[in-house]
MDAnalysis code that builds the backbone (N, CA, C; Angstrom):
import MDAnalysis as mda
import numpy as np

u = mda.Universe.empty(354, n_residues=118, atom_resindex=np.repeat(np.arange(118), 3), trajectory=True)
u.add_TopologyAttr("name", ["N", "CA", "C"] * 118)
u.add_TopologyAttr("resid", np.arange(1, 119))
u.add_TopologyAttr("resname", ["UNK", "UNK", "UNK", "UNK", "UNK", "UNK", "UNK", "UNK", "UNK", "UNK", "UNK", "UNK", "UNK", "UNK", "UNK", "UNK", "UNK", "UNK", "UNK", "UNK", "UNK", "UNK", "UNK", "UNK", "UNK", "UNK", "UNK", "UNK", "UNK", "UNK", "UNK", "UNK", "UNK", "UNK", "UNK", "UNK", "UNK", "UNK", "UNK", "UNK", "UNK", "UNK", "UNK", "UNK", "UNK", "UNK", "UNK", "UNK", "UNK", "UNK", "UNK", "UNK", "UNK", "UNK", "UNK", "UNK", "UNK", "UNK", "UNK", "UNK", "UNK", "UNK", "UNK", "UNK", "UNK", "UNK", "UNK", "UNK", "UNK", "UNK", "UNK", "UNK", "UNK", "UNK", "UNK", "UNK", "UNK", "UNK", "UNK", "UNK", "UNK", "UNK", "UNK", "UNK", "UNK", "UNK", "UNK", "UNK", "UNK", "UNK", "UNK", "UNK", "UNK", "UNK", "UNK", "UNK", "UNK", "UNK", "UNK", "UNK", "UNK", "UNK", "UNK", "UNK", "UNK", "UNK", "UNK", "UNK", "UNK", "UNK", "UNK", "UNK", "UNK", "UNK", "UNK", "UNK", "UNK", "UNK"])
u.atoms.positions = np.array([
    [118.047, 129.134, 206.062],
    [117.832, 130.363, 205.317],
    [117.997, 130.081, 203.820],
    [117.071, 131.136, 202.984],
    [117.233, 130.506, 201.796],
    [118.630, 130.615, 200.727],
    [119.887, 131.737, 200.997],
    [120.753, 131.759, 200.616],
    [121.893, 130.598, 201.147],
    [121.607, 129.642, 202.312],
    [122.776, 128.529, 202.661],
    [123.075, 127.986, 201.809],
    [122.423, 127.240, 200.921],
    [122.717, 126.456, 199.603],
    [123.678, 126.562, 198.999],
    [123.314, 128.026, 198.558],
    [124.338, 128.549, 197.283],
    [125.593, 128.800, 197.905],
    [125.292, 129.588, 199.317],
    [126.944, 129.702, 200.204],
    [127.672, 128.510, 200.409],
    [126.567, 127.246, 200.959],
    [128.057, 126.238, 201.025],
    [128.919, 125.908, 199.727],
    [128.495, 126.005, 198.881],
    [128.612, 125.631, 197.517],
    [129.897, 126.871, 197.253],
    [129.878, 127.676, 197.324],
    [130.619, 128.756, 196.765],
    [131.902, 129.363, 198.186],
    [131.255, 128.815, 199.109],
    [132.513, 128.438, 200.426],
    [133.402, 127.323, 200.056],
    [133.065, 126.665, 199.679],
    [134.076, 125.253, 199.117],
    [135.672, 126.068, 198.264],
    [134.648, 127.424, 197.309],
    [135.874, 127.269, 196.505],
    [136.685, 129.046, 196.310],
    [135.727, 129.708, 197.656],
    [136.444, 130.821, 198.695],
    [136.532, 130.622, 200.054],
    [136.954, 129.770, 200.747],
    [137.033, 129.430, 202.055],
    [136.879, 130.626, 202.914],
    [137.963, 131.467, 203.033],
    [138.203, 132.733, 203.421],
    [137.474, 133.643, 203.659],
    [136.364, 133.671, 203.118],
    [135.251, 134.989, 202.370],
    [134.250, 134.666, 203.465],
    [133.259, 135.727, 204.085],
    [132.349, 135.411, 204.533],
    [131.333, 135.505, 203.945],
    [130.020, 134.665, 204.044],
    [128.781, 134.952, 203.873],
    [127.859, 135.252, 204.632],
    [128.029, 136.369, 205.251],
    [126.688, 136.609, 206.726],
    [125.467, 137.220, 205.591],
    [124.410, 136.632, 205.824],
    [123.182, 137.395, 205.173],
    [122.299, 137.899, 206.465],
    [122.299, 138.941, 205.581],
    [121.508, 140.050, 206.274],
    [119.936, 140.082, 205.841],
    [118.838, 140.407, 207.062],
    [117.761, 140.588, 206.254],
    [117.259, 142.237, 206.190],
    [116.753, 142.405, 205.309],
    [117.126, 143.709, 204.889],
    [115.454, 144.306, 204.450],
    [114.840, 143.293, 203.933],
    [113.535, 144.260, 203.183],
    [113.068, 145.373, 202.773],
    [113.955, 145.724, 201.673],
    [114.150, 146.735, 200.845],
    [113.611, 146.562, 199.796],
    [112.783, 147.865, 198.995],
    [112.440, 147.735, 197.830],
    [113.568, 147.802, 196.694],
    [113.529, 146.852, 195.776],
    [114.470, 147.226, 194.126],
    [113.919, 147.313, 193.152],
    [114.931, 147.398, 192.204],
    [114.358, 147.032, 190.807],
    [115.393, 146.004, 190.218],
    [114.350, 145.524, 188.926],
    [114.784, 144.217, 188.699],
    [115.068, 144.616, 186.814],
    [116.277, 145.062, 186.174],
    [116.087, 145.189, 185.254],
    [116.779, 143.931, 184.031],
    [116.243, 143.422, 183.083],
    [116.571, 142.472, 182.152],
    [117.985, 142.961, 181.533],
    [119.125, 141.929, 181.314],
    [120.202, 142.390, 180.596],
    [119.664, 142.576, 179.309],
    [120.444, 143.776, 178.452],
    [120.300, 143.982, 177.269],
    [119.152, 145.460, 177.540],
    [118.333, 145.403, 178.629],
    [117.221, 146.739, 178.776],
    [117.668, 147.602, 179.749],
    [118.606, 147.633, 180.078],
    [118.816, 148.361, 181.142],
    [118.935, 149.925, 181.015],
    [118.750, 150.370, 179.351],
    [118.545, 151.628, 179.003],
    [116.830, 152.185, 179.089],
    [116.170, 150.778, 178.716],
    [114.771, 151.161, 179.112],
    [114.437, 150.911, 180.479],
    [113.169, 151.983, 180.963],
    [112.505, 151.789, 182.087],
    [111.124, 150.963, 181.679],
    [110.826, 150.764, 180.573],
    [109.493, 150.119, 180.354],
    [109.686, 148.302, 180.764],
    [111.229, 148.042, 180.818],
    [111.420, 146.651, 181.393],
    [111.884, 147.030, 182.293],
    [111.804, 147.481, 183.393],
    [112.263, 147.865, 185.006],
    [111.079, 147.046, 185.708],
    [111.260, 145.945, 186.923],
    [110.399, 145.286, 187.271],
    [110.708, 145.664, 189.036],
    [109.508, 146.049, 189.858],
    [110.084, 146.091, 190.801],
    [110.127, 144.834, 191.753],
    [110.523, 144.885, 192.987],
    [111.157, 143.483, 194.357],
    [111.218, 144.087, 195.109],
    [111.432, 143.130, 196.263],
    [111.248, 142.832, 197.677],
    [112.902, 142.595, 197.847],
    [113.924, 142.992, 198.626],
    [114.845, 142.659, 198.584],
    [114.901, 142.116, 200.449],
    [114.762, 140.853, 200.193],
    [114.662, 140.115, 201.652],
    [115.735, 140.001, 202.427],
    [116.650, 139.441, 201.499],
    [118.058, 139.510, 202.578],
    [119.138, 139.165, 201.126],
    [120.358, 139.897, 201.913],
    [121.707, 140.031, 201.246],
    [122.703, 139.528, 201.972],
    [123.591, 139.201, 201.372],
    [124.763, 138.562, 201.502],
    [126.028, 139.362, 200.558],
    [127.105, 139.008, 200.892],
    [128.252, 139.656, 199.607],
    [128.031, 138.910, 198.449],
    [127.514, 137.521, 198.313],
    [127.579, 136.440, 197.065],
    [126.372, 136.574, 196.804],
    [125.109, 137.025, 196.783],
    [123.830, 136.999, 196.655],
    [122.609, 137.050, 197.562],
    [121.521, 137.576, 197.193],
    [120.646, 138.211, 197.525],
    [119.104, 137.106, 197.549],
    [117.822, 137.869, 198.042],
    [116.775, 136.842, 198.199],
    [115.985, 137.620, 197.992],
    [114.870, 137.770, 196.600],
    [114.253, 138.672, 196.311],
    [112.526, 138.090, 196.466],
    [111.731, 138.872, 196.527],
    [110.385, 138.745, 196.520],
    [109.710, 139.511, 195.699],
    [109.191, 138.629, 194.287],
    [108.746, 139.358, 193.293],
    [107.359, 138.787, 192.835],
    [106.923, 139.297, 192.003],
    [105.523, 138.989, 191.683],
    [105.757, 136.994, 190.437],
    [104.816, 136.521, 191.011],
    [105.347, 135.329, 190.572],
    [104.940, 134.785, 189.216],
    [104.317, 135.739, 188.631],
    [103.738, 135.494, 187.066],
    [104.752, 136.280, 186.327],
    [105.543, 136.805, 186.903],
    [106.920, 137.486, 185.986],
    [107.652, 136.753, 185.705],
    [108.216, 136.751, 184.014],
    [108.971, 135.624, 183.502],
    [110.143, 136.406, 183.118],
    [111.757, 135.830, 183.962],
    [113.312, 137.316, 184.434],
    [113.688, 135.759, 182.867],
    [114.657, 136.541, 182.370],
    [115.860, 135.697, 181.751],
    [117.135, 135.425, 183.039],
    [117.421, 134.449, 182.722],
    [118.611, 133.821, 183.717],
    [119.471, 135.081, 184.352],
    [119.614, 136.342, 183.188],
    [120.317, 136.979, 183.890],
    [120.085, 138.449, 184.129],
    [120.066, 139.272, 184.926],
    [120.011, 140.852, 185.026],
    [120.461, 141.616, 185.780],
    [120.074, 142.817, 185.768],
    [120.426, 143.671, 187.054],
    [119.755, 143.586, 188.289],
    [120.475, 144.138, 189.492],
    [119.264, 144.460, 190.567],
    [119.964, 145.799, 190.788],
    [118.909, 147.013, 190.989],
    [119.568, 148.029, 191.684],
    [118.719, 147.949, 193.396],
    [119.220, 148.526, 194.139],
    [118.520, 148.731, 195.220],
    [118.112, 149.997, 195.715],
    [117.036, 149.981, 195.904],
    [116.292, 151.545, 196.171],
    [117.014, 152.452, 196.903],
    [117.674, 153.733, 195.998],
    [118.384, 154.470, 196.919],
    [119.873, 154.404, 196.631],
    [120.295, 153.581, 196.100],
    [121.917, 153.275, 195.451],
    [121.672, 153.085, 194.100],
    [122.095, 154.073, 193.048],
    [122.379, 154.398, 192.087],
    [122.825, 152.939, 191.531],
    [123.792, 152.273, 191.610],
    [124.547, 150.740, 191.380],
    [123.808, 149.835, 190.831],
    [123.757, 149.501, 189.910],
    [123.634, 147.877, 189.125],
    [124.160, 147.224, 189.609],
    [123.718, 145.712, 189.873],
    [124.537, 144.744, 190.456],
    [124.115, 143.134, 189.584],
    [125.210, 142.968, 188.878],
    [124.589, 142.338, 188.045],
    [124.227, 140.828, 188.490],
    [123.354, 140.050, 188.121],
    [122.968, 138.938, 188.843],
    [122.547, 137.589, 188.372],
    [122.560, 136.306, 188.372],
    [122.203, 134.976, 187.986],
    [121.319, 134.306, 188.991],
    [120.202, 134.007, 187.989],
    [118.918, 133.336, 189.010],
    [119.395, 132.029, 189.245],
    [119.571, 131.435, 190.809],
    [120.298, 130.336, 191.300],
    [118.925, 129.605, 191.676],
    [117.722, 129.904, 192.380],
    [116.496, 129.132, 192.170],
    [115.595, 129.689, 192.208],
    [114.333, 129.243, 192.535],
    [112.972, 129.917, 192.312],
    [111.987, 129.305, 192.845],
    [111.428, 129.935, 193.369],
    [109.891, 129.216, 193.859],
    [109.254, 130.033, 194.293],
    [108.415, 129.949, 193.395],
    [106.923, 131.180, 193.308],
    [107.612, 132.397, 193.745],
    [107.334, 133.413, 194.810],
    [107.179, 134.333, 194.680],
    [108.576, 134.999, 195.192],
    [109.661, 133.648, 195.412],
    [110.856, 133.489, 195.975],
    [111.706, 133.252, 195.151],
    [112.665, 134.229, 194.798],
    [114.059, 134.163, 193.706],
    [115.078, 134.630, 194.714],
    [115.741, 133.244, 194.664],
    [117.197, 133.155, 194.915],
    [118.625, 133.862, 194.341],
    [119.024, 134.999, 193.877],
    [119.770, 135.047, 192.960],
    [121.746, 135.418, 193.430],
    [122.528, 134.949, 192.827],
    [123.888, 135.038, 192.922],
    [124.154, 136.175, 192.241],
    [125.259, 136.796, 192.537],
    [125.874, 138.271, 192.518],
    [126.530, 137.457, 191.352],
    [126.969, 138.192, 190.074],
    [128.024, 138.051, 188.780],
    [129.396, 138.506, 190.050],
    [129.336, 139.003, 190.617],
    [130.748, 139.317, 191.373],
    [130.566, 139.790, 192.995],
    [131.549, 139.148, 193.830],
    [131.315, 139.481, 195.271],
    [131.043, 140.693, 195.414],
    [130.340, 141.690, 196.168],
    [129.669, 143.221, 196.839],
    [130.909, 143.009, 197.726],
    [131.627, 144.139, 197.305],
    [132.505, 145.165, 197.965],
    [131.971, 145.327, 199.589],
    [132.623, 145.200, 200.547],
    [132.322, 145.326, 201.928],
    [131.853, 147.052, 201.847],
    [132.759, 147.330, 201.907],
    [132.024, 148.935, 202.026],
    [130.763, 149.216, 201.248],
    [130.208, 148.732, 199.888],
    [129.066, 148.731, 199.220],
    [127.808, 147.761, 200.370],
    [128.593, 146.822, 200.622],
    [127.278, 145.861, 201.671],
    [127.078, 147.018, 202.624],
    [128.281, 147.634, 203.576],
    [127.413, 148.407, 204.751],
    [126.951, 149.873, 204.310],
    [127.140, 149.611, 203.128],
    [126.318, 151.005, 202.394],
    [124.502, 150.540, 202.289],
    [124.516, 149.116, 201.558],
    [123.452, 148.762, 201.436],
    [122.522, 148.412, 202.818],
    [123.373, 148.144, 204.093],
    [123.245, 147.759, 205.314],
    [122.786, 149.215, 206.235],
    [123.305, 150.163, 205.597],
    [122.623, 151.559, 206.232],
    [123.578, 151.853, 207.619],
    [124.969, 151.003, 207.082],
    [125.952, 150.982, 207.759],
    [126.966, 152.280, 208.072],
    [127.141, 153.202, 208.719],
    [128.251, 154.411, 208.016],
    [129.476, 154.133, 208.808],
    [130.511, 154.073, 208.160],
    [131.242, 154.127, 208.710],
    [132.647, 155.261, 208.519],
    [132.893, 155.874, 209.693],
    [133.518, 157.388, 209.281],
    [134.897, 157.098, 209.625],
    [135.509, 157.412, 208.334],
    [137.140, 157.604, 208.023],
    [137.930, 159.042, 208.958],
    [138.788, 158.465, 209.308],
    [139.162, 160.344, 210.422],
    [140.651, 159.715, 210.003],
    [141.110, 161.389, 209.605],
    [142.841, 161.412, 209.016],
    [143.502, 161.713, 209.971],
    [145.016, 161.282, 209.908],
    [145.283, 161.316, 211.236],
    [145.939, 162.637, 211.572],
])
């Protein structure tokens, strides 16, 4: 899968942590740091599969991202800020700036899970 790479790499130095990627194929958006007030640089994606450490996007392959930006995902309000880890053609690899909150993944996972007081 195309996120193993970056997981063994980043398992080395969170042992503990899991990386299950999920495939997900969801539409996002892809916005440039520094634009994230404009929508005229809002680019949209393919959001193929997620993980807590990073994601596998499918974007148009004549689009030129700076190393770093947002992704929101269609439907969650949330920026998630992100570093392009590789690329090939129409396939961007990218790492999370910070692990996704478990409860945010099974949010993004269409996961619910219901709290009852005792």
């Amino acid at each position: 899968m195309p996120l193993d790479s970056m997981h063994e790499q980043l398992h080395l130095r969170h042992p503990k942590r899991s990386f299950v990627q999920y495939r997900i194929d969801k539409p996002g958006f892809i916005t440039p740091i520094g634009h994230h007030l404009s929508t005229a640089m809002r680019y949209t994606c393919l959001i193929r599969s997620i993980s807590s450490a990073g994601a596998v996007l499918s974007i148009n392959k004549a689009l030129e991202l700076p190393e770093n930006f947002y992704l929101e995902i269609h439907g969650i309000r949330d920026e998630i800020p992100c570093t392009e880890f590789k690329r090939d053609g129409e396939e961007l690899v990218v790492r999370f700036n910070m692990f996704l909150d478990t409860d945010f993944l099974d949010l993004v996972l269409g996961r619910h899970t219901e709290k009852h007081d005792a």
